[in-house]
N, C-alpha and C positions, 0 to 999 in steps of 0.2 A: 323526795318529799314523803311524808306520811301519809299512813291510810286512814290514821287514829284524829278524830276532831270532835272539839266540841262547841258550843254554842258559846258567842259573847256576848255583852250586856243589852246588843240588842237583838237577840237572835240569828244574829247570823252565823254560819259555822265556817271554825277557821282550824286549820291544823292543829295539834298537839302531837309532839313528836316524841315528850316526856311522859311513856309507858303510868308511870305512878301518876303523875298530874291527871291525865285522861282518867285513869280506875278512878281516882278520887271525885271528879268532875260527873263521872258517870253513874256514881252510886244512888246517887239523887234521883230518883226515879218523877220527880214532880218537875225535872227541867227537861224529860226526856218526852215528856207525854204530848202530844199535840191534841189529841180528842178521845174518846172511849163513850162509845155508843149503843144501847140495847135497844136491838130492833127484835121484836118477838120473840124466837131462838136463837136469836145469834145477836153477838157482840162485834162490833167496828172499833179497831182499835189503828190510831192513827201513831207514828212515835219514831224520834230522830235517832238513828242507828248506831249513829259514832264512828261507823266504820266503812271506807268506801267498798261499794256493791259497785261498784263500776270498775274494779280492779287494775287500778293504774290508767284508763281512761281519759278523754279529754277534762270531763266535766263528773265532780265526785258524785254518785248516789246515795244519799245519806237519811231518803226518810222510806219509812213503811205502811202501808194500809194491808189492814189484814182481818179476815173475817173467822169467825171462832163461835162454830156451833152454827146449826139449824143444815138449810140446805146446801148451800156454797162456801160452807167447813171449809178451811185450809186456804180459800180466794186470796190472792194478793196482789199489788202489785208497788211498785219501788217507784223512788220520782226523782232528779234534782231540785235545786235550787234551793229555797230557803221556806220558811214555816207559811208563807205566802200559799205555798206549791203544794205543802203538802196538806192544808187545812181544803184546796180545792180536790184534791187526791180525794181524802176525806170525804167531804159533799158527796163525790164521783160514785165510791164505794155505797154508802147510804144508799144512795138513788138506787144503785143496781141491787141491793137486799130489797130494798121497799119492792123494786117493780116484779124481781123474781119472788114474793109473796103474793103479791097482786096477782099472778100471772097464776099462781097455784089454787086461787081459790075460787 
């Protein structure tokens, strides 16, 4: 099976085994994005990876939340399942910047 996927017409992600097809699929950065968020310093950037982070595993990992700038720079973490998962992922991320700003002032 591939590690390589990408989303069909309703968001779900399904393999792509054909190396060109996926680059093509993937170049589209507005089908990749699930949310991007400025909280004070720092950015939440939510977005489907295309490739599994589960490394041959049960279940692919295929989305990212990721924080960029202020105090928990670098923060991330990986989710399965589908755009459902990762838009709660999302939410998740937010909350923990809001509350460690909260917490600093």
């Amino acid at each position: 099976m591939s590690d390589q996927y990408i989303l069909n017409d309703q968001d779900v992600p399904v393999p792509e085994p054909d190396t060109i097809k996926w680059a093509t699929w993937f170049e589209d950065r507005d089908k990749r994005r699930v949310a991007l968020e400025e909280i004070g310093e720092s950015t939440v950037s939510t977005v489907f990876l295309g490739i599994d982070h589960n490394y041959g595993g049960a279940v692919p990992v295929l989305w990212e939340t990721m924080v960029f700038g202020g105090q928990l720079d670098q923060e991330q973490d990986r989710c399965a399942g589908g755009r459902k998962e990762a838009f709660q992922m999302h939410a998740l991320m937010v909350e923990k910047v809001k509350n460690h700003i909260t917490a600093e002032s």
